[in-house]
MIVO-870171 format. One record per residue (C-alpha): residue number from 1; x, y, z; residue in three letters. Coordinates in Angstrom, 1 decimal. Example, Ala and Ser with C-alpha at 12.3 -4.5 7.8 and 13.67 -1.06 7.14 Angstrom:
<dokols>
<1, <12.3, -4.5, 7.8>, "ALA">,
<2, <13.7, -1.1, 7.1>, "SER">,
</dokols>
This chain:
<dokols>
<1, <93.4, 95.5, 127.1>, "UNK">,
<2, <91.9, 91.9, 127.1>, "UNK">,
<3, <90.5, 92.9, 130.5>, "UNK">,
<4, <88.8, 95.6, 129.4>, "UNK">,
<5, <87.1, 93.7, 126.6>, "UNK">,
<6, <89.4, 95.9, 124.1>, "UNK">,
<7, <91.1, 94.1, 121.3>, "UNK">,
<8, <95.0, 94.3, 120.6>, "UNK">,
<9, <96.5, 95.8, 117.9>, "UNK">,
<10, <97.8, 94.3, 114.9>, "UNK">,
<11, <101.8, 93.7, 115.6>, "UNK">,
<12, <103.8, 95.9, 113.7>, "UNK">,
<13, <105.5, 93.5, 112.1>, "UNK">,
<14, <102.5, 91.3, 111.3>, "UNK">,
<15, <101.1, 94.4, 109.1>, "UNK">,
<16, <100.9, 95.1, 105.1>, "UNK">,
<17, <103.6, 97.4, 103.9>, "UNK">,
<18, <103.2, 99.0, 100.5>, "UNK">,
<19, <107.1, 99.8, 99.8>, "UNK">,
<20, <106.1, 103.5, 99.6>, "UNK">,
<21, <106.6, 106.3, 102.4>, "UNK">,
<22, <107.0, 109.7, 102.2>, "UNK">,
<23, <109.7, 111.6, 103.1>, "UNK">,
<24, <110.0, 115.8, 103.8>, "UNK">,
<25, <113.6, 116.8, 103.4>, "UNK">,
<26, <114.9, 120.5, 103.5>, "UNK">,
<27, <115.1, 122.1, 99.9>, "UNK">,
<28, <118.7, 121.9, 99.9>, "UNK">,
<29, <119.0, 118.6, 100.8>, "UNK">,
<30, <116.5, 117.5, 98.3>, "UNK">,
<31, <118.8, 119.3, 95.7>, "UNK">,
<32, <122.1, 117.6, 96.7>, "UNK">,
<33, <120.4, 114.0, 96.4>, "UNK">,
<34, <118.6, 115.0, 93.6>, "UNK">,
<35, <122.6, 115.8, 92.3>, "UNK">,
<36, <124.1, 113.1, 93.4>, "UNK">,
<37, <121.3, 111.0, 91.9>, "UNK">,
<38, <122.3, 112.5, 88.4>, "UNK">,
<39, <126.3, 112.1, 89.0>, "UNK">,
<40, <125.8, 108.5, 89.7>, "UNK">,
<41, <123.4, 107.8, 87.0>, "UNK">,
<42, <120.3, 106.8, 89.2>, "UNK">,
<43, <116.8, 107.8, 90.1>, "UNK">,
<44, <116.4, 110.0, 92.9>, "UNK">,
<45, <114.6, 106.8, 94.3>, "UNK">,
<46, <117.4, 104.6, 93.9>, "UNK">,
<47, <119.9, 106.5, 96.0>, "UNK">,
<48, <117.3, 107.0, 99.2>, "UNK">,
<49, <116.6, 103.7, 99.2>, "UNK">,
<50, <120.3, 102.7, 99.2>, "UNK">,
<51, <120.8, 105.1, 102.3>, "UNK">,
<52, <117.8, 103.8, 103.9>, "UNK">,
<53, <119.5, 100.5, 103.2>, "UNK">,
<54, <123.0, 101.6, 104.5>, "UNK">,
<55, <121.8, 102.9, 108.0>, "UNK">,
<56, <122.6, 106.5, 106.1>, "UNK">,
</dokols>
């Protein structure tokens, strides 16, 4: 790229990150987390991001 006179990219890790993504899930899967959520007594939120966390 620097031969071509074309600037690199910013390194993924180098960039801003707001904390927020969005996610599509299939209906039903939306409503067992959304379930779960409830039995455990935590936000919807909570529990993705503790899966995230987990590696699933």
């Amino acid at each position: 790229m620097a031969d071509s006179g074309e600037e690199p990219p910013e390194a993924i890790a180098e960039r801003p990150y707001s904390g927020k993504f969005m996610v599509r899930v299939p209906l039903e899967l939306h409503r067992q987390l959304a379930l779960e959520a409830a039995e455990q007594h935590v936000s919807l939120n909570r529990l993705a991001a503790a899966r995230l966390g987990a590696g699933g």
